[in-house]
C-alpha positions in Angstrom: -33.5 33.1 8.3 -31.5 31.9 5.6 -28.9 29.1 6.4 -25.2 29.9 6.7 -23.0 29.5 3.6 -19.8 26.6 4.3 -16.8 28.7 3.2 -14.9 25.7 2.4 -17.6 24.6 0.1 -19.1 27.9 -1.6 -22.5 26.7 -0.8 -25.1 26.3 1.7 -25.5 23.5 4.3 -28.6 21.5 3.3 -30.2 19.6 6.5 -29.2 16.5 6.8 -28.4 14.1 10.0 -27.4 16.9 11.7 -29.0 20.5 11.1 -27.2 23.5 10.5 -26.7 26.9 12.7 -28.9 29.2 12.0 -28.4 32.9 12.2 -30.2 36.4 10.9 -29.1 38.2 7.7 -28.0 41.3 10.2 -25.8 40.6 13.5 -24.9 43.5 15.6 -21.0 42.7 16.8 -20.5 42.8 20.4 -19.0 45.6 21.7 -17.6 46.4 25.0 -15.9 49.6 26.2 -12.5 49.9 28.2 -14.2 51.0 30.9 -16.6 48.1 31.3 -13.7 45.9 31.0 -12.5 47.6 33.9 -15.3 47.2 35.7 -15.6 43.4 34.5 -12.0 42.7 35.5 -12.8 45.0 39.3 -15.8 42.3 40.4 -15.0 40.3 42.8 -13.8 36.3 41.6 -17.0 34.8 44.3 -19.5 37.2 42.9 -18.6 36.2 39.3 -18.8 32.4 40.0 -21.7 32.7 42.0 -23.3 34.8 38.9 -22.0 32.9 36.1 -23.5 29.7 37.9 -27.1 31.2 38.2 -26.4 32.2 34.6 -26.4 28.8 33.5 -29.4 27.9 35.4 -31.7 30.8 34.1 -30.4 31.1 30.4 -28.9 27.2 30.1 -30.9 24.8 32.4 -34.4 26.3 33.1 -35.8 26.7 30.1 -34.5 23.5 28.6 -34.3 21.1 31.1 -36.3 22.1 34.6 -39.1 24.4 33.3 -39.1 23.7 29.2 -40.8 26.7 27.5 -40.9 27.8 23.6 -37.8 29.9 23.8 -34.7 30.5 21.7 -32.9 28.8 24.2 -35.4 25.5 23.7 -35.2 25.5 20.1 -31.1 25.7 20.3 -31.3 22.8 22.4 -33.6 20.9 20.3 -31.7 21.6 16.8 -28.2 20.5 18.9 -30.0 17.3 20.2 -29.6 18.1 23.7 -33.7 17.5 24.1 -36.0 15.5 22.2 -38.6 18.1 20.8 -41.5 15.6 21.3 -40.6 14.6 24.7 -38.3 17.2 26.4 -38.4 15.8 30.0 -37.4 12.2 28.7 -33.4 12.2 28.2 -32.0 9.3 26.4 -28.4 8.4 27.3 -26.8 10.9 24.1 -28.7 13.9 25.1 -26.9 13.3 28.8 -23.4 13.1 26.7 -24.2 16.5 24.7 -25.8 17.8 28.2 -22.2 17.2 29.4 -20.3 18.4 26.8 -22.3 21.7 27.1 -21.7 21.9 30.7 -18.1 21.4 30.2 -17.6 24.1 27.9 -19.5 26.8 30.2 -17.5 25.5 33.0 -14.3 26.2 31.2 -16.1 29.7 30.0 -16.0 30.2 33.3 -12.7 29.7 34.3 -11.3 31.3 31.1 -12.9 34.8 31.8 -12.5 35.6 35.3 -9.3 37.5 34.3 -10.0 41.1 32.6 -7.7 40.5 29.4 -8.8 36.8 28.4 -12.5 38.2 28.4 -11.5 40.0 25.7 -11.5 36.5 23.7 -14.9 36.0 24.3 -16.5 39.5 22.3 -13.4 38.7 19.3 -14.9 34.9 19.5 -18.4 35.3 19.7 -18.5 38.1 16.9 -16.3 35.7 14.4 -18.4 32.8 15.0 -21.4 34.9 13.9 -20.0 36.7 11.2 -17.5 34.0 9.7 -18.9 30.2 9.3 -16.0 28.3 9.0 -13.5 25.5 10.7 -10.6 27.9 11.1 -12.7 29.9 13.7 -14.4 26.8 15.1 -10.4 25.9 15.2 -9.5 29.1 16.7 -12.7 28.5 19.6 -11.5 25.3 20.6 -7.9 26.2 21.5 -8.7 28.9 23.3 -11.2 27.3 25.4 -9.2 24.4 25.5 -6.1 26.5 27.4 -9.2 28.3 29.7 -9.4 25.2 32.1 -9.4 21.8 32.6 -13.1 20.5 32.4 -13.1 20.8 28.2 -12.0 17.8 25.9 -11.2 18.5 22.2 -12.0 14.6 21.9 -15.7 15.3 23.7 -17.1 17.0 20.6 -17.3 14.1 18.8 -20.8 12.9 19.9 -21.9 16.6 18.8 -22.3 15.2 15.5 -19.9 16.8 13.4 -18.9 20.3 12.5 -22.5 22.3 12.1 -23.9 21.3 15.4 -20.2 22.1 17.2 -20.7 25.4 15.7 -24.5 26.3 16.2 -23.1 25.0 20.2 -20.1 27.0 20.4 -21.7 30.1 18.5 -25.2 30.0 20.9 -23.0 29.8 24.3 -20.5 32.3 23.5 -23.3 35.2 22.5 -25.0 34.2 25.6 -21.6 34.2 27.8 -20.9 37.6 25.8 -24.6 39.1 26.9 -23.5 38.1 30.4 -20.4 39.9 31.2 -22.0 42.9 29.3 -24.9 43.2 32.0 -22.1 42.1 34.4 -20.4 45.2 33.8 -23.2 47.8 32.8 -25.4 47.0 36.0 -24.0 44.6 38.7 -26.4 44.9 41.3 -29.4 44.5 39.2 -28.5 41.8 37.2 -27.5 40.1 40.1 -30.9 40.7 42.2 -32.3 39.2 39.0 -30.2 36.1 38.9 -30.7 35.1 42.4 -34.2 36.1 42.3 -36.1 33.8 44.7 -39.3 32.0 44.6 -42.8 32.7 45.6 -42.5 31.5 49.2 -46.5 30.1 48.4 -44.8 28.3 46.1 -42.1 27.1 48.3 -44.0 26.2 51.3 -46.6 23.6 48.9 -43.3 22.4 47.3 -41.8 21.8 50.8 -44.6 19.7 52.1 -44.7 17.3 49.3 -41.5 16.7 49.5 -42.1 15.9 53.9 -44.3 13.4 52.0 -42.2 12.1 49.9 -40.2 11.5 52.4 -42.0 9.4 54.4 -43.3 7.5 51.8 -39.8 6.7 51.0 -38.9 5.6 54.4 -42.0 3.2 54.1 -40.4 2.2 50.7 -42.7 3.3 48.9 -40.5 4.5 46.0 -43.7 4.7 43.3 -45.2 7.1 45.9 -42.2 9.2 47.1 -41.3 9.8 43.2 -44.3 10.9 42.5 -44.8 13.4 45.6 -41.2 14.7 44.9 -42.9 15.1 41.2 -45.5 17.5 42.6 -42.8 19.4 44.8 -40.5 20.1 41.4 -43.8 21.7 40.0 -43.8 24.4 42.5 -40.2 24.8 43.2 -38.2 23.4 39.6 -34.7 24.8 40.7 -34.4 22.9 44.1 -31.4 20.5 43.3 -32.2 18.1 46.5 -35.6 17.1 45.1 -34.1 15.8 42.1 -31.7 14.3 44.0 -34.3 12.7 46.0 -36.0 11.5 43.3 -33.3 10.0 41.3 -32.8 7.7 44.5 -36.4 6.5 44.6 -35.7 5.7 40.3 -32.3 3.8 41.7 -34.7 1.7 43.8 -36.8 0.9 41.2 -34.1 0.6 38.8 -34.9 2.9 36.2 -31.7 4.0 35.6 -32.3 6.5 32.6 -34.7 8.5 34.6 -32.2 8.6 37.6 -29.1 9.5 35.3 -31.6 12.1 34.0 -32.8 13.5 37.5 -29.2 13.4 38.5 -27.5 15.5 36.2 -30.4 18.4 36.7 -29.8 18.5 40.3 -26.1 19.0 39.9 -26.7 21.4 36.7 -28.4 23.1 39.3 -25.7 23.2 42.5 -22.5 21.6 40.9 -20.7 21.8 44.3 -23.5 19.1 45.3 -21.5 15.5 46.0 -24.5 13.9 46.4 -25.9 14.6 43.1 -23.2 14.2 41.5 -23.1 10.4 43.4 -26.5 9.6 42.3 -25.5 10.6 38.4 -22.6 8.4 38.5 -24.1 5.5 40.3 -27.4 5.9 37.6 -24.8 5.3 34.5 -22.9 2.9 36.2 -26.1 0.7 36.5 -27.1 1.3 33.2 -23.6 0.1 32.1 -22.1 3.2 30.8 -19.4 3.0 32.6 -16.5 5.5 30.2 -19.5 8.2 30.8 -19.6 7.3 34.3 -16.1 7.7 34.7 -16.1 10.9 32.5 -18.8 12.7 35.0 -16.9 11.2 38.0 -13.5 13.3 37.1 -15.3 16.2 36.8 -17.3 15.9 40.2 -13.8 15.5 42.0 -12.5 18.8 40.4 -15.9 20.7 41.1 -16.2 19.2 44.8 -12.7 19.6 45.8 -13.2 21.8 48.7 -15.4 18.9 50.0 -13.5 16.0 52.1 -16.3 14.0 53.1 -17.8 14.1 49.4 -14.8 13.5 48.0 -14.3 10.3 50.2 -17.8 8.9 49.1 -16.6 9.5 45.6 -13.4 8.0 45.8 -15.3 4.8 47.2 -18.1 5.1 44.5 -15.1 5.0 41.8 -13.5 1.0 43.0 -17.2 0.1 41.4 -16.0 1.7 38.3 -12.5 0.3 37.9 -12.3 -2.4 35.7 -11.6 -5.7 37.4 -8.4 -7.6 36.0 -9.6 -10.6 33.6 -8.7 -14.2 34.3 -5.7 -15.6 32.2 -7.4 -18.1 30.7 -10.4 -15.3 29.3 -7.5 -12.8 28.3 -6.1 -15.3 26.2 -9.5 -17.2 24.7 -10.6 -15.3 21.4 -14.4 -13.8 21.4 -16.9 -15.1 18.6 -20.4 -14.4 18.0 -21.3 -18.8 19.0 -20.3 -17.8 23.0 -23.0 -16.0 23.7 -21.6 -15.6 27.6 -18.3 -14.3 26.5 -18.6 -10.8 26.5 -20.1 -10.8 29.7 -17.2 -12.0 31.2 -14.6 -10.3 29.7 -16.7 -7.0 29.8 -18.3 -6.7 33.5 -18.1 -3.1 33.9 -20.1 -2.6 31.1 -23.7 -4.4 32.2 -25.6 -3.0 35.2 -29.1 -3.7 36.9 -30.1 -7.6 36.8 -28.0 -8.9 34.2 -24.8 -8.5 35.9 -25.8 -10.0 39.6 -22.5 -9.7 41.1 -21.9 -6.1 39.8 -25.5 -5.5 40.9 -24.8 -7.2 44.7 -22.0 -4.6 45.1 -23.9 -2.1 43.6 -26.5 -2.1 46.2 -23.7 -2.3 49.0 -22.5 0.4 48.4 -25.4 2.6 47.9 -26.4 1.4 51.2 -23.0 2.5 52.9 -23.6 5.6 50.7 -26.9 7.1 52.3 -25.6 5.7 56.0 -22.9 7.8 55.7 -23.5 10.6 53.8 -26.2 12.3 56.2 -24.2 14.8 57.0 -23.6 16.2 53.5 -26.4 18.6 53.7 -27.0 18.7 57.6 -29.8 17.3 60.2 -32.4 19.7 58.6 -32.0 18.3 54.8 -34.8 16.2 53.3 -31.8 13.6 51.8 -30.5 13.2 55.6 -34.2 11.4 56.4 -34.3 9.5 53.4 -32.4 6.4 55.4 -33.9 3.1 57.0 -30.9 2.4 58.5 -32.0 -0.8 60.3 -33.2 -1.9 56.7 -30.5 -0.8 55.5 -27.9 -3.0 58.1 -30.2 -5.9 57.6 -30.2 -5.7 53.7 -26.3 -5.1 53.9 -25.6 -8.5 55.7 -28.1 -10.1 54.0 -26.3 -9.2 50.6 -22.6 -9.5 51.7 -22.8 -13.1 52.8 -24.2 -13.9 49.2 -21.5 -11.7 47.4 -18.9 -14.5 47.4 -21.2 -17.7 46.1 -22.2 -15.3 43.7 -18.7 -13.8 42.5 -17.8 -17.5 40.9 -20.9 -17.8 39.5 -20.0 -14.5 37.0 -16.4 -16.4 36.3 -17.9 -19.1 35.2 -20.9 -18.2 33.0 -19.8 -20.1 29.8 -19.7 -23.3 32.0 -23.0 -22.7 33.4 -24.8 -21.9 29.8 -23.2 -25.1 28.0 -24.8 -26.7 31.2 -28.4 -26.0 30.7 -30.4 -29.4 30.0 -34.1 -29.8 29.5 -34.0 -30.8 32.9 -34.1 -27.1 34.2 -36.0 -25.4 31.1 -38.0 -23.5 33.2 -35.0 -21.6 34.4 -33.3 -21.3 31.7 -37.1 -19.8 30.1 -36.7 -17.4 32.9 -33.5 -16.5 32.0 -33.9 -15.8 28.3 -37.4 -13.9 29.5 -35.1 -11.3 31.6 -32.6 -11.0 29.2 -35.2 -10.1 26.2 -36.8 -7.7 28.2 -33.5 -6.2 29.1 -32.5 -6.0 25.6 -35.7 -4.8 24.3 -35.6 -1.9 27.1 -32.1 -1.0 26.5 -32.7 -0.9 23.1 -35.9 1.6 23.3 -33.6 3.6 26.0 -30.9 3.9 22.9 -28.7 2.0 25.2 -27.1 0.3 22.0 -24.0 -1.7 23.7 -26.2 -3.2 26.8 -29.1 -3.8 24.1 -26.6 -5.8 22.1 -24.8 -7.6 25.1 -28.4 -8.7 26.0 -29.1 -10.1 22.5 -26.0 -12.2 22.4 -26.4 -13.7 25.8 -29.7 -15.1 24.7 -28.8 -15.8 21.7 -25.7 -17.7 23.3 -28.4 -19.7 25.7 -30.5 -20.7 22.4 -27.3 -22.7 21.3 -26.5 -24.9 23.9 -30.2 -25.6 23.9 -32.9 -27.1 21.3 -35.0 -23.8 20.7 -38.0 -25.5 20.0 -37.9 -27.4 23.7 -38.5 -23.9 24.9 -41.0 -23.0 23.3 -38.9 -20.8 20.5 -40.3 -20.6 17.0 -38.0 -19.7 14.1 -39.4 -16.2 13.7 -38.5 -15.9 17.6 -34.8 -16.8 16.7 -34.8 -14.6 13.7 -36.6 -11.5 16.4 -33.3 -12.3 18.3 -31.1 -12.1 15.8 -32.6 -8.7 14.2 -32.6 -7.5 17.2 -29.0 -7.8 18.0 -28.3 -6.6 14.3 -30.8 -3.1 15.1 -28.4 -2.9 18.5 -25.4 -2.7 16.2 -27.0 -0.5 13.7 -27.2 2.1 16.2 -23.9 1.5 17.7 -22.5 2.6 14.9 -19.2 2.1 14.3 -17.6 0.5 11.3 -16.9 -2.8 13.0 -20.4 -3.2 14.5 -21.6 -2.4 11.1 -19.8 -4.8 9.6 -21.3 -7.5 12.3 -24.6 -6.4 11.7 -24.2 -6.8 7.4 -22.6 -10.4 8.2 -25.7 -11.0 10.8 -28.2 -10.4 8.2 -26.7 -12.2 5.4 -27.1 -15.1 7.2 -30.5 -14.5 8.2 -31.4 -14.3 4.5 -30.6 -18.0 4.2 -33.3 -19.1 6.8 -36.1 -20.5 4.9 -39.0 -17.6 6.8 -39.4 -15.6 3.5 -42.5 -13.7 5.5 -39.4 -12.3 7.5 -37.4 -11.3 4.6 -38.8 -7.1 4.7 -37.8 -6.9 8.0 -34.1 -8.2 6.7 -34.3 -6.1 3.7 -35.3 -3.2 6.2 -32.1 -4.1 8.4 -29.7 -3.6 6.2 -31.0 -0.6 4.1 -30.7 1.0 7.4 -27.4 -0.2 7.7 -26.1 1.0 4.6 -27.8 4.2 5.4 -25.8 4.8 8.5 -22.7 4.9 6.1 -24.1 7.4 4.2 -24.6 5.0 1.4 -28.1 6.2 0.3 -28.0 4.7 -3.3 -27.1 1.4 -1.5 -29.8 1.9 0.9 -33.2 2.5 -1.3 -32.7 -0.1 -3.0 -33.3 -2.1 0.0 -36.1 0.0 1.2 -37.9 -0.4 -2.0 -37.8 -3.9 -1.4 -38.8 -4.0 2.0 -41.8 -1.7 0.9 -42.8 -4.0 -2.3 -43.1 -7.1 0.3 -45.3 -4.9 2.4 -47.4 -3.9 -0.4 -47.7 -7.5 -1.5 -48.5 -8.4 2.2 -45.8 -10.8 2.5 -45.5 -9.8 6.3 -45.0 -11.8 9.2 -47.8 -9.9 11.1 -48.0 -8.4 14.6 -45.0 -9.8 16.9 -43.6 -10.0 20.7 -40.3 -10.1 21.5 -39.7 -13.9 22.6 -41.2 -14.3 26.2 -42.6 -11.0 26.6 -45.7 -9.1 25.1 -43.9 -6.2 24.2 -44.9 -5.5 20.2 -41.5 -5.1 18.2 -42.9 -1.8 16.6 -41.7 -2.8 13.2 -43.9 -5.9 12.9 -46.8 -3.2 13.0 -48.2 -2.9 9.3 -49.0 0.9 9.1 -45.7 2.0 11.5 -43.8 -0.1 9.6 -44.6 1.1 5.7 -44.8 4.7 7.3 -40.8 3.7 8.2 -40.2 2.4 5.2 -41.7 5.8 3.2 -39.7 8.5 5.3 -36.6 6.3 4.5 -36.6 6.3 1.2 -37.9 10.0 0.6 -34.4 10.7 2.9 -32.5 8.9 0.4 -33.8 10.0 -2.9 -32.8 13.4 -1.2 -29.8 12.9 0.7 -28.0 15.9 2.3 -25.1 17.4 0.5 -21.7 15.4 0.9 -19.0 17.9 3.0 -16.3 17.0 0.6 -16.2 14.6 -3.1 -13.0 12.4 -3.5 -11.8 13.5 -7.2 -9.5 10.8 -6.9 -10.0 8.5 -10.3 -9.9 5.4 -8.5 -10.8 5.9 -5.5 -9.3 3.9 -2.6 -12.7 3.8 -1.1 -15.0 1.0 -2.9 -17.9 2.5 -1.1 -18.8 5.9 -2.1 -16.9 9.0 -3.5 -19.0 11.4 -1.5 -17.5 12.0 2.0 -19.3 13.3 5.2 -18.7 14.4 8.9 -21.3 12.2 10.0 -19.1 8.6 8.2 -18.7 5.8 10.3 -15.2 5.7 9.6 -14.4 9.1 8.4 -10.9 10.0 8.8 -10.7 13.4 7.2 -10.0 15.1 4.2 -7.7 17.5 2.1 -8.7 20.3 0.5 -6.7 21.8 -2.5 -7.7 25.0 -4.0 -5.7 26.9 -7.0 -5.5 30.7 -7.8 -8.6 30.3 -10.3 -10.7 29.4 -7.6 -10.8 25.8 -8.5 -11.4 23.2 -5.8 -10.8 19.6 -5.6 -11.4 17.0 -2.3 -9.1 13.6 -1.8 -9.7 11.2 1.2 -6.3 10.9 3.4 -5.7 7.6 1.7 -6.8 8.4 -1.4 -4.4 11.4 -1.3 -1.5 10.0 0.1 -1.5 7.5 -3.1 -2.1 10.4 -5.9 1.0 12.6 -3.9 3.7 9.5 -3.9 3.0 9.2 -8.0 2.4 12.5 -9.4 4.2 14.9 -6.5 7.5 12.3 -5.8 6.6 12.1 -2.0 6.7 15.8 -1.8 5.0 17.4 1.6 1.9 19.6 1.5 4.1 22.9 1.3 6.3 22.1 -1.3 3.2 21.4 -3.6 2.1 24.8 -3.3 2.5 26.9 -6.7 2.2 23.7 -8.6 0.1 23.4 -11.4 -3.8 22.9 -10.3 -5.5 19.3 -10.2 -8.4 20.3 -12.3 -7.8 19.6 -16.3 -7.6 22.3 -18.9 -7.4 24.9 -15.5 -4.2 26.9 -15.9 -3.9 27.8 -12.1 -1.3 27.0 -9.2 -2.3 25.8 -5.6 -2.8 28.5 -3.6 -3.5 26.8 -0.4 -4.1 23.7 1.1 -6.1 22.9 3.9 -6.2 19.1 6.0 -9.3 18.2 8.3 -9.1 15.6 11.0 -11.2 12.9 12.1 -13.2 15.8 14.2 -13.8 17.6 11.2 -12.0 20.4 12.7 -9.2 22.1 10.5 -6.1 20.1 11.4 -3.3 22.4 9.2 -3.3 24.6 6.3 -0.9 25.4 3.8 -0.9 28.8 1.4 0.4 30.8 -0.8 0.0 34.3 -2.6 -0.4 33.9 -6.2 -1.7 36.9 -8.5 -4.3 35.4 -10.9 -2.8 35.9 -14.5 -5.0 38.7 -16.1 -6.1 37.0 -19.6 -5.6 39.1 -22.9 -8.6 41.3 -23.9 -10.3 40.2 -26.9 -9.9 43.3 -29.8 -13.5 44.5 -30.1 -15.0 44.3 -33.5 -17.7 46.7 -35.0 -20.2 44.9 -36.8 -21.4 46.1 -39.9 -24.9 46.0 -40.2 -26.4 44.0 -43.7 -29.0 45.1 -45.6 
């Protein structure tokens, strides 16, 4: 299965961050006659929905998510990053983004073939995303879809990872979506009876008395239990949306919010129309602090569950824990810095959920209680979720945290005061505190929950400094854990201005005097470098990071501060094992998407430019009639056109002489990519190459 070749490029994508779409050497086009277009466009609009939803569960959802089996469909998912391939079951909070993205676009799918004439698109589509690998079709894919409905975002594909992953995604779901309305058409009734094919009713019936179980165990809050009856029940019945439901509630009580975001969105992959899923989804990412993906999954449960007033009340309550809360004038107006470790607490509440935000987490629990009082009647008196409430608990626990609420609401206003407060007097809880918030950091950071990981960090690290560190207990290698942990937590942020945080963060941890802590420093910011695509930058810090390892000049097995949780790169063999994968990546980085050809390049830190660059803005292509082809960034371009073109635009350049020296050729066409890495506008031209003259052939005489 040889790799696509980049038609912008004239060569092969090598695999790099994010791998490329595959396909075979032969693709049969899709074909459709008229008169199964006919028939297509002659099904009724409920029995479509109703089989394009049980689509997505058997060909989408099952095999990846509910029932994960080694299928084409699994190994899409995995090469996309929709899974983990070591751990399919365990999402982490970018697999739920791509999850959503994916959704999004079938939803639209959807919606944009229900009519006989636009699911014509689809066959044209899906055959040019097979047999063409280029932007201008991925260009061509997004628009239409785009005009198809309302659920799809141009701006969504951006955590796809750049242009090879959108492609192997759009190119997978529209050949799938193509299959569909083909057996639609050929064969309604069968293809239905196998979409809606039930289960064994054995198979139901043990399913259905775990979850009674569960349930009770649940009532006698026993959340450890309940999950793991309602465990045993998805075993024998995987596509039953209400046991996920159930037990994304039971990982809400014990506030593992990952697992209940993840349990959440599989119960309404399964029964979109489902409010209460939906509810449980949103309130999981809320508490986890993800509050623009929250709010994101919340839009589109109120256009799915339209047709249902009482869900769409709970939702519209659910979403006044989501709006931002107006900021004080005195914190709008006082300037963050990295020494007020409280700061962007305050000015940021939205973001934090679970313990370190208690206020947030007081009304959070309100009004999940008010939630599962009043939603009983979503599902009816006969539905498991209906008997999942304690309501005198529930009353009890309500009053109990509402007449708390408003001591606790000054307390979040005030949280700089409080820290600059702390004496010796009440070290043991302020120990406490720092102990919570390492252990929240360290877990958000494991859960790739970057931003709460680095919030964490910098409300310890804001504690330590109105304190004397060593009058808790705090060694200097426990400051400088602190300190690489918030730099790891901006690492995987990711963006140019946490990057540049994290390099300033690590410079100054090269001037504490712990030189057994200096590999893990080194290791810091090769990987930093690395995230820019700056590989040359990178090995070199590697390679020093290694050599202290080899001369075991280590600071040994360590905890995070307060806990005995082992910071995984403080273990010898994991660590040089790290350090060895790293730099075999960059002594063989992945081919650049474009070359700036720019002499002096506006950009001081590499020529080569990728998809996958922090701050990558795009790129312009400029080809001449000789085939010649030359790469500028925006910037770099915009300079080189205001000397040698006098301000021209893009079209008037065309037919000028070619870029490349001693090349004799005019631009033919040019072509600009956005910040997506989709094609934003092209420019071209017909030239007719210049035939060169024929050398007069010679006859040789032969010597003797």
């Amino acid at each position: 299965m040889p790799l696509v070749s980049d038609s912008d490029s004239d060569g092969e994508w090598s695999y790099h961050k994010n791998k490329k779409y595959q396909k075979f050497e032969t693709f049969a086009k899709f074909r459709l006659s008229e008169k199964h277009f006919d028939q297509w466009g002659s099904i009724p609009l409920k029995t479509k929905r109703e089989g394009a939803q049980r689509m997505r569960v058997c060909v989408f959802w099952f095999p990846v998510l509910l029932q994960p089996d080694n299928s084409k469909t699994f190994d899409w998912a995995v090469e996309v990053g929709l899974i983990n391939a070591l751990n399919s079951e365990k999402l982490n909070v970018e697999n739920l983004r791509k999850i959503q993205v994916v959704e999004t676009i079938l939803l639209n799918l959807e919606v944009g073939t229900f009519e006989k004439e636009s699911s014509r698109h689809v066959f044209s589509l899906c055959n040019n995303l097979h047999l063409h690998c280029s932007p201008e079709i991925l260009e061509e894919t997004v628009r239409w879809l785009e005009k198809s409905g309302d659920y799809f975002k141009r701006e969504q594909l951006q955590c796809l990872g750049g242009f090879p992953n959108c492609y192997a995604t759009f190119g997978f779901i529209f050949s799938e979506y193509a299959k569909f309305i083909r057996e639609m058409s050929n064969n309604l009734d069968i293809t239905m009876k196998a979409l809606k094919a039930p289960p064994d009713e054995r198979f139901v019936e043990r399913s259905e008395a775990m979850k009674k179980i569960g349930n009770t165990k649940f009532q006698e809050q026993q959340y450890g239990e309940a999950m793991r009856f309602y465990t045993k029940a998805i075993k024998f019945y995987p596509d039953n949306h209400i046991l996920y439901g159930n037990r994304a509630l039971c990982y809400i009580k014990q506030r593992e919010y990952l697992k209940a975001a993840g349990d959440g969105k599989r119960a309404i992959l399964i029964d979109p129309l489902w409010a209460k899923g939906h509810y449980r989804y949103c309130e999981a990412l809320f508490c986890m602090g993800e509050t623009n993906l929250a709010l994101e999954a919340h839009s589109t449960a109120k256009s799915l569950c339209k047709d249902n007033p009482e869900g769409l009340r709970d939702l519209d309550q659910q979403y006044l824990k989501f709006k931002p809360e107006p900021l004080p004038a005195e914190l709008r107006q006082s300037p963050q810095s990295f020494k007020v470790g409280l700061v962007k607490k305050i000015q940021q509440p939205t973001k934090t959920g679970g313990k370190s935000n208690p206020t947030r987490n007081t009304a959070t629990k309100v009004t999940e209680i008010k939630m599962d009082r009043k939603t009983e009647t979503f599902e009816g008196a006969s539905e498991p979720e209906g008997r999942l409430k304690d309501s005198k608990t529930s009353k009890s626990e309500g009053e109990e945290l509402g007449s708390s609420a408003k001591s606790k609401s000054k307390s979040r206003n005030n949280q700089k005061q409080k820290a600059s407060q702390k004496t010796p007097d009440n070290r043991e809880n302020l120990c406490k505190e720092l102990k919570f918030l390492v252990q929240e950091a360290h877990s958000a950071l494991s859960d790739l929950r970057s931003r709460n990981a680095e919030e964490a960090f910098s409300q310890a690290l804001g504690l330590l400094e109105h304190a004397t560190p060593k009058n808790l207990g705090f060694s200097t290698l426990d400051v400088l854990l602190l300190l690489f942990g918030r730099a790891s937590a901006l690492t995987e942020i990711g963006q140019p201005e946490e990057l540049a945080e994290a390099e300033k963060l690590l410079e100054k941890m090269k001037s504490f005097e712990e030189r057994t802590f200096q590999c893990l420093v080194y290791y810091a910011i090769g990987r930093v470098f690395l995230r820019e695509n700056r590989f040359k930058a990178a090995i070199q810090q590697f390679s020093d990071s290694l050599q202290m390892v080899k001369n075991q000049i280590t600071p040994g097995k360590l905890t995070w501060p307060l806990t005995k949780q082992i910071v995984k790169e403080t273990q010898p063999d994991h660590f040089k094992e790290m350090l060895e994968n790293a730099i075999e990546l960059c002594r063989f980085p992945p081919a650049p998407d474009a070359v700036c050809r720019l002499e002096k390049c506006l950009c001081t830190l590499k020529t080569e430019i990728y998809f996958t660059d922090p701050d990558f803005k795009g790129y312009i292509q400029i080809c001449c009639c000789q085939s010649c082809k030359v790469e500028f960034h925006i910037n770099c371009w915009k300079s080189l056109k205001s000397t040698k073109f006098c301000e021209k635009n893009e079209k008037d350049i065309l037919n000028e002489a070619c870029l490349t020296p001693d090349c004799m050729g005019k631009i033919c066409y040019i072509r600009i990519f956005g910040p997506t890495g989709l094609l934003k506008c092209k420019f071209e031209t017909t030239i007719t190459k210049a035939e060169r003259p024929r050398k007069p052939k010679v006859n040789q005489k032969a010597t003797r």
